[in-house]
C-alpha distance (Angstrom), angle and dihedral (degrees) to the residues before:
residue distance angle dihedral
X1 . . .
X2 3.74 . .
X3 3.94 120.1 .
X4 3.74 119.9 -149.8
X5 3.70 118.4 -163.0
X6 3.62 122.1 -153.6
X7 3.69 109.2 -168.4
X8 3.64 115.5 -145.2
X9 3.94 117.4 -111.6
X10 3.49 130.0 -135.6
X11 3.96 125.1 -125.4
X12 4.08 102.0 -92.2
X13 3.74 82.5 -134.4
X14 3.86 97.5 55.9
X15 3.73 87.2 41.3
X16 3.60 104.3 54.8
X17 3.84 132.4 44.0
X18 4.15 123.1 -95.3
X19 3.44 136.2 -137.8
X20 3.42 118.7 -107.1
X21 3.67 110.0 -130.4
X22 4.00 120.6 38.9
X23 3.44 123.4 -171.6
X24 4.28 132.1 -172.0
X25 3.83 102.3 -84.2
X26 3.90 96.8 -152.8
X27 3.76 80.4 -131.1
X28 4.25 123.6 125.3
X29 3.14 102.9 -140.0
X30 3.93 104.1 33.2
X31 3.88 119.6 60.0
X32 3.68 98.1 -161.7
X33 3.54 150.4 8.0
X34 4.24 144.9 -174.8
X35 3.81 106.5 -71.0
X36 3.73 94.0 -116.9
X37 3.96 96.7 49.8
X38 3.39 118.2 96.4
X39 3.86 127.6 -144.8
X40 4.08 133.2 -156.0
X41 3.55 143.3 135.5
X42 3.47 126.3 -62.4
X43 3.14 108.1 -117.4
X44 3.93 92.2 64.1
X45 3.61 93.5 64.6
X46 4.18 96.6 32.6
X47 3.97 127.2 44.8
X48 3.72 93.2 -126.2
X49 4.52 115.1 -142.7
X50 3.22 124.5 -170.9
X51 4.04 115.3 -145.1
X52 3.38 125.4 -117.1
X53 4.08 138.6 -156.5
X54 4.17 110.7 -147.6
X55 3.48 120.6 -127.9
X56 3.94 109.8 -79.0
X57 4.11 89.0 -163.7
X58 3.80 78.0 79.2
X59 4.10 109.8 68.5
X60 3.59 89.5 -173.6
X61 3.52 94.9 60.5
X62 3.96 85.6 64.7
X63 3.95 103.1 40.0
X64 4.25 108.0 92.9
X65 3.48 96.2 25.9
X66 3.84 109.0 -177.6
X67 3.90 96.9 145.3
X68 4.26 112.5 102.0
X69 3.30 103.9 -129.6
X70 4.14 121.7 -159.8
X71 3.63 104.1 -152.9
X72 4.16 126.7 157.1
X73 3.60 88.8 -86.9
X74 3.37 86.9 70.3
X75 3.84 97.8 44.1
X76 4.07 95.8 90.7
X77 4.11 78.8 82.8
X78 3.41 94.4 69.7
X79 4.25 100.4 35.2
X80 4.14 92.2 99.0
X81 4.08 94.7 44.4
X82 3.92 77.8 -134.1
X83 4.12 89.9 117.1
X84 3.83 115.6 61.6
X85 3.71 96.2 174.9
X86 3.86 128.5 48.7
X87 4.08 122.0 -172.7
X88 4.26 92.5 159.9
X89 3.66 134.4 89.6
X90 3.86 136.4 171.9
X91 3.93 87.8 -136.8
X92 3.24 147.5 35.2
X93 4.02 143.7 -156.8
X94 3.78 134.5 -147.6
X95 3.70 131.1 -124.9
X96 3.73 83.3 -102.2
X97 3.23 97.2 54.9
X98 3.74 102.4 48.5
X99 4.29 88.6 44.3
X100 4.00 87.7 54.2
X101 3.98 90.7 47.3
X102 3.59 139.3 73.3
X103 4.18 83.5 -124.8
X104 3.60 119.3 114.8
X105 4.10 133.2 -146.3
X106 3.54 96.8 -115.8
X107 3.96 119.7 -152.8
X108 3.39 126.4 -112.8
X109 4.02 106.1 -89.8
X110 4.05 96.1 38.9
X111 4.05 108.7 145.1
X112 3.53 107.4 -133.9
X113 3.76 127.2 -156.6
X114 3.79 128.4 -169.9
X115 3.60 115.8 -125.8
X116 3.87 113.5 177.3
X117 3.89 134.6 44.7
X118 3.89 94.5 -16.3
X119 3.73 88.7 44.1
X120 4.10 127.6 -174.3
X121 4.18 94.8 22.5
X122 3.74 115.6 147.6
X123 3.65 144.9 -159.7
X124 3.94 146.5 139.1
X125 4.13 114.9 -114.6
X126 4.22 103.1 -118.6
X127 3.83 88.3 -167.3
X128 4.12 132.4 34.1
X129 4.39 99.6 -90.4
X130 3.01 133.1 148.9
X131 4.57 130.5 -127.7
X132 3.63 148.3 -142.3
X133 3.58 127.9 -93.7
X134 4.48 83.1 -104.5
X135 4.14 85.8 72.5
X136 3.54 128.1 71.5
X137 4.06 111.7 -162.0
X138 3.66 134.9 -150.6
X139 3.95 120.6 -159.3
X140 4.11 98.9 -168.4
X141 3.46 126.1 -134.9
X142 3.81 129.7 -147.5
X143 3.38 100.4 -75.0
X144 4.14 100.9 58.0
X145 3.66 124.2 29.9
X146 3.91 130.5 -139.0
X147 3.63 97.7 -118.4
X148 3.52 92.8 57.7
X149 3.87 95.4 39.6
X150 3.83 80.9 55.2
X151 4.10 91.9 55.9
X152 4.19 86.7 43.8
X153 3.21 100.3 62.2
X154 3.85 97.2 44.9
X155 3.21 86.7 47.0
X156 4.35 86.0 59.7
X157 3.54 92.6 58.2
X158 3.49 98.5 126.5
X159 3.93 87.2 44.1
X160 3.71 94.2 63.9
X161 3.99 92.0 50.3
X162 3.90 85.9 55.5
X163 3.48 89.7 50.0
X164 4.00 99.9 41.8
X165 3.46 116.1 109.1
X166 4.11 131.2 -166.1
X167 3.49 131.2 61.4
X168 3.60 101.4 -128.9
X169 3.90 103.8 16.6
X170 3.69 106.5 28.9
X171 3.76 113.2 -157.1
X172 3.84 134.2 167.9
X173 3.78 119.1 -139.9
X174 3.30 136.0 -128.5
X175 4.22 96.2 -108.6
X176 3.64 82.6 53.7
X177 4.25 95.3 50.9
X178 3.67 93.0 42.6
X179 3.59 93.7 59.4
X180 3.89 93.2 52.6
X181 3.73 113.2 139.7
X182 3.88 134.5 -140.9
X183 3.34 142.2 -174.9
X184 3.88 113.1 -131.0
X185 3.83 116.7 -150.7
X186 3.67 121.7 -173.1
X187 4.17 99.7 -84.1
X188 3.95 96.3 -117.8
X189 4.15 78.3 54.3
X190 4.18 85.5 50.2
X191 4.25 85.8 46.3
X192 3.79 80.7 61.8
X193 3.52 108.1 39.1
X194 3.91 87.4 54.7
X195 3.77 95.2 49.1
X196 3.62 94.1 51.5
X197 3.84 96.5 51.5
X198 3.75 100.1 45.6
X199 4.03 83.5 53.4
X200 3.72 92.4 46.0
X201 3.74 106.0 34.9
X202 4.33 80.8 46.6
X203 3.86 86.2 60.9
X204 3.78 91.0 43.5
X205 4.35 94.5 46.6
X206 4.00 84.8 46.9
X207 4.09 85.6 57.6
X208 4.34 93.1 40.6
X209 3.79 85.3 45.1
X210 3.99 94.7 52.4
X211 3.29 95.7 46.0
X212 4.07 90.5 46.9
X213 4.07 86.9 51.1
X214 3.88 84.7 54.9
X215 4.12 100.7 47.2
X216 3.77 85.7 48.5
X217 4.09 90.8 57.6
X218 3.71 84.7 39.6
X219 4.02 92.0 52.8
X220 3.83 94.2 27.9
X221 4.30 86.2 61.7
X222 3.92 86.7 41.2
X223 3.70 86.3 57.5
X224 3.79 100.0 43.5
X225 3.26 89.6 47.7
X226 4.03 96.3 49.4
X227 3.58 84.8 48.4
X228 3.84 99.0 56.3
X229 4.11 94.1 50.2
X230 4.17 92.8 49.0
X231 3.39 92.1 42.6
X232 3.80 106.1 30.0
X233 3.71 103.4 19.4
X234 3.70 123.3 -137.1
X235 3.71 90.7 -44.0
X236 4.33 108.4 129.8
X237 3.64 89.6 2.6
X238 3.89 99.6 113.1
X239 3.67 92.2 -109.6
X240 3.91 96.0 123.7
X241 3.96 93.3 154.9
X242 3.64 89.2 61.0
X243 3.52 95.3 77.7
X244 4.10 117.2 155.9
X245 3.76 142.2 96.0
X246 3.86 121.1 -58.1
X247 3.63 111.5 -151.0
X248 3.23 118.9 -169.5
X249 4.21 137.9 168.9
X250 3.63 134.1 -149.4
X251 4.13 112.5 -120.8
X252 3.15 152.0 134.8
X253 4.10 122.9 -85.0
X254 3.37 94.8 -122.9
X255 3.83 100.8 61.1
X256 4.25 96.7 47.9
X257 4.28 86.1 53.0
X258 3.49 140.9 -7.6
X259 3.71 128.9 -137.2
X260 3.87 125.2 -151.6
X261 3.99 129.0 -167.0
X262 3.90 115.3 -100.3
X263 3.60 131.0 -120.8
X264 3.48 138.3 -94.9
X265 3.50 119.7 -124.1
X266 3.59 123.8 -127.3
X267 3.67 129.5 -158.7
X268 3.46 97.2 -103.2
X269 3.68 94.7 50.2
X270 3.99 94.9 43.2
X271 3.97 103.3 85.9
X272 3.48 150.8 134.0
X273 3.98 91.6 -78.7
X274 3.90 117.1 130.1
X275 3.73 91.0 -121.1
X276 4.26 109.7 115.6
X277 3.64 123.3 -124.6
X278 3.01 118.9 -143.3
X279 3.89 128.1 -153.7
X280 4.21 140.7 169.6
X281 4.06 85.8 -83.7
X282 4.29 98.2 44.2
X283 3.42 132.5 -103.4
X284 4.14 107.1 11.6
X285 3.45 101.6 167.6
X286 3.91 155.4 -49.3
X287 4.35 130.2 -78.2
X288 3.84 129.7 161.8
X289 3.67 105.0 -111.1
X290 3.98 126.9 87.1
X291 3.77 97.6 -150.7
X292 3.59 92.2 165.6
X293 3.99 128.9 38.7
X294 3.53 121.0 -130.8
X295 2.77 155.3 -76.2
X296 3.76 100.4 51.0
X297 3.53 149.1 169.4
X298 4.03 119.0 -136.4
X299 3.77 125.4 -168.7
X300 3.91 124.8 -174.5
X301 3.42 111.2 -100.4
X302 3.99 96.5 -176.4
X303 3.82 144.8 -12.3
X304 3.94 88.5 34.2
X305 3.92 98.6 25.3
X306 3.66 119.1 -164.3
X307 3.63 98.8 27.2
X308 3.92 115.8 149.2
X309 3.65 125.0 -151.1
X310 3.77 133.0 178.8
X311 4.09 105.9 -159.2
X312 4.35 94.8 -170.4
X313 4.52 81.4 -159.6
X314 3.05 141.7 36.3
X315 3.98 125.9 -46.5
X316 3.88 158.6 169.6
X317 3.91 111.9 -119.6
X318 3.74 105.9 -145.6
X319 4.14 117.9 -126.5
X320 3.86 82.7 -108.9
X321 3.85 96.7 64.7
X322 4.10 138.8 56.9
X323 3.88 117.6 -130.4
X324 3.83 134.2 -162.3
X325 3.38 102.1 -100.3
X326 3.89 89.7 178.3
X327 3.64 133.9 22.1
X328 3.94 93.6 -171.8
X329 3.87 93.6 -146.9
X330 4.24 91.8 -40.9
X331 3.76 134.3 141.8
X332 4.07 108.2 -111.1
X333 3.11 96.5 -152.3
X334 3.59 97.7 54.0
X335 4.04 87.8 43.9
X336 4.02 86.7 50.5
X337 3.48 86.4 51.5
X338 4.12 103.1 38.2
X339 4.02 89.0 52.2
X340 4.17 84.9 51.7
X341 3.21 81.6 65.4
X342 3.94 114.1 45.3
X343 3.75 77.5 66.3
X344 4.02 96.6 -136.9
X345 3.59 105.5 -161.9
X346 3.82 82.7 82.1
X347 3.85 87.9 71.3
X348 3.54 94.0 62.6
X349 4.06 113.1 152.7
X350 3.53 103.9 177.1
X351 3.75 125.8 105.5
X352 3.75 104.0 -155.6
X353 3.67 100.7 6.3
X354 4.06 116.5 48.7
X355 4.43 95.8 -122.6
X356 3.58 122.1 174.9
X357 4.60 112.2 -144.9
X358 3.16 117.5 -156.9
X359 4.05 88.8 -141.2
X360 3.05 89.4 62.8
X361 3.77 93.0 52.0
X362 3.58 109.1 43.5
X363 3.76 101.6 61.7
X364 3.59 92.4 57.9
X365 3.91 108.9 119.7
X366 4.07 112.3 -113.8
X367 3.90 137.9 -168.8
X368 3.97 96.5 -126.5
X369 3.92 114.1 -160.4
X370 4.03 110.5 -148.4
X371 4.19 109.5 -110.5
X372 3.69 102.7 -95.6
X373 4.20 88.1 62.7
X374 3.56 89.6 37.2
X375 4.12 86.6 54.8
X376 4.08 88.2 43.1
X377 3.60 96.2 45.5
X378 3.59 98.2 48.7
X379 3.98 90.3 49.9
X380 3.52 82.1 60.0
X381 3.50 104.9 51.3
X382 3.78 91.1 50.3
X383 3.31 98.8 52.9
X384 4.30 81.6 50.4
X385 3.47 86.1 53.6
X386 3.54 95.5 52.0
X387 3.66 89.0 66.8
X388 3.90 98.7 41.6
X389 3.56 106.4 34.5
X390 4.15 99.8 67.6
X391 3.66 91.7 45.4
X392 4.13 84.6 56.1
X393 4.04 84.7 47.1
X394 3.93 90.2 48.3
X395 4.13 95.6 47.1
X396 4.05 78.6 47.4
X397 3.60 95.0 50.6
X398 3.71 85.3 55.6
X399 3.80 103.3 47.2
X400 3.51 87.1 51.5
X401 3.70 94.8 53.3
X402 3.84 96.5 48.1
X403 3.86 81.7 50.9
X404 3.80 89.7 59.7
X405 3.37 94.4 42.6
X406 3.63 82.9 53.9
X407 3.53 103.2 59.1
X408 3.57 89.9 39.1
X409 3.52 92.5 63.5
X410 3.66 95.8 43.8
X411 4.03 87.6 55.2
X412 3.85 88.9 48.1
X413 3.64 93.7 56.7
X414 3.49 101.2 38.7
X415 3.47 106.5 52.9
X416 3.81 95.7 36.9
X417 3.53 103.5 -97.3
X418 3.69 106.9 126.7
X419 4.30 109.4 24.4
X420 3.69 109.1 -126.3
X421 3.64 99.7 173.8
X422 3.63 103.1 110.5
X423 4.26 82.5 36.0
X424 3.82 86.8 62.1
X425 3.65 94.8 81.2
């Protein structure tokens, strides 16, 4: 069996060295800061821009599109804060466009900032573009520099989800942005700050990275494995006291079970019930009303397409998923555990956002195994899964602590809680 070590981290303020005098920084989100810092809004020290999309009841504002344009399909390049610079864009606006618009042609070394849906995602333009209307931009003066902007505001990510507001499409407003805070070091003390997080957070992406490499084995021989038993049967697995006849029929999916689009969720239904809701991504919350019987099997329908879930009670299948409606006399275990392996997201149909239909799903033709090997097989793959599946939630446990230790550091040095100045070098 494979051992994973996750090495406990210090505090970053017991590790590193402090500055000796603090003082009240004025600021919301940050308590303190070094005596001689200073601390203000944003928008004193960056011309903020709003983004902008250009009418597209004008076709000729989207024919010779030359202008890079950073939109939230472009936002999954920023979701790790691994990538500080972005020069790439799915789309692109013309001249035309951008002088019948209220977007500007941003220079190269604009911080951006995500403001709606994907909210609180970072980075620093590496070429003159121009954004939607979901980023907010900052072109630094003098006095602050991008790369440290950059840091700041992932170091305010708990700030923005205080600030969020919406249930379903969180957004923050422009009051709310224009009254962003800062602290302001001296800019040789901003040099600094910037060279000792790109060589710390490096050390910490090496560790999230390793540890991603090794869940992917983990899942990849999960998957393999999966495959071989739906497919195959118990056949070469080991399983020599399992010995019987596997029967099994050619078909198509959609006459062994049928799957049915979710729900949405109103406000009236969405509560503080103990029945799960269950979206593309998992569990995403709680509501009252057991609209669907359990057990069940969930798939992601969009946003996170292909997803499987196995819900063992009762449930609410979100808008953005499919659901068994009918088992027809099947296992669901084995059926939670056949579609993990037809690997959906392949049978993507959507142009701009990946969606999985379940037309297109149920004709493809499927190896069906009769119930009994269906019941057998999926015995076996839980007790496989026993083994695998907390070693997964153990390398997890780590990422997500090196992630917090992370941002924790990033804080530390940005608003002059820990003094990395003679770190820097």
């Amino acid at each position: 069996m494979t051992t994973v070590a996750v090495r406990k981290l210090d505090s970053p303020l017991k590790r590193w060295k402090q500055y000796p005098s603090l003082r009240e920084s004025g600021a919301d989100w940050v308590s303190r800061i070094p005596s001689h810092w200073r601390a203000g809004r944003i928008r004193y020290v960056a011309r903020l821009e709003s983004g902008h999309t250009p009418s597209r009841q004008h076709p000729e504002y989207w024919s010779d599109c030359t202008i890079p344009w950073f939109t939230l399909a472009d936002v999954w390049q920023l979701r790790d804060g691994s990538k500080k610079y972005v020069s790439e864009t799915a789309e692109r606006i013309s001249e035309l466009g951008l002088a019948n618009s209220s977007a500007r042609l941003l220079p190269e070394g604009t911080v951006i900032l995500s403001r709606t849906a994907s909210v609180g995602f970072t980075g620093i333009l590496d070429r003159p573009m121009a954004t939607s209307q979901d980023f907010v931009n900052w072109i630094c003066g003098p006095r602050i520099l991008p790369e440290y902007l950059w840091y700041v505001f992932r170091g305010m990510r708990q700030e923005f989800e205080r600030l969020m507001m919406g249930s379903t499409h969180q957004t923050i407003y422009m009051p709310q942005v224009q009254s962003f805070a800062t602290p302001i070091p001296t800019i040789p003390e901003q040099r600094a700050i910037v060279r000792f997080l790109d060589r710390e957070t490096a050390k910490i992406d090496t560790l999230i990275s390793d540890r991603q490499r090794l869940i992917e084995l983990l899942q990849e021989k999960r998957t393999a494995l999966i495959s071989h038993a739906v497919t195959k049967g118990m056949n070469g697995l080991g399983d020599s006291a399992k010995r019987y006849t596997e029967m099994w029929t050619e078909t198509r999916l959609g006459r062994t079970i049928k799957l049915q689009r979710g729900f949405d969720i109103t406000g009236a239904a969405d509560g503080m019930g103990d029945i799960p809701v269950i979206s593309s991504g998992g569990f995403s919350g709680q509501c009252s009303i057991p609209i669907v019987r359990g057990p069940g099997v969930i798939v992601g329908r969009k946003g996170t397409l292909g997803t499987v879930h196995f819900c063992e009670g009762d449930f609410w299948p979100h808008d953005t998923t499919l659901w068994v409606r009918a088992f027809k006399g099947n296992h669901p275990r084995f059926v939670y555990y056949f579609l993990l392996h037809m690997r959906l997201e392949s049978y993507d149909v959507g142009a701009a956002n990946p969606t999985l239909n379940r037309n297109h799903v149920h004709p493809v033709i499927v190896r069906w195994r009769d119930v009994e090997s269906q019941r057998r097989i999926a015995q076996y793959l839980d007790r496989a899964s026993e083994a695998v599946d907390p070693l997964i939630a153990k390398v997890n446990e780590a990422i997500v602590k090196l992630s917090e230790y992370s941002t924790a550091l990033i804080s530390a040095a940005v608003t002059g809680k820990i003094d990395v100045r003679g770190e820097a070098e």
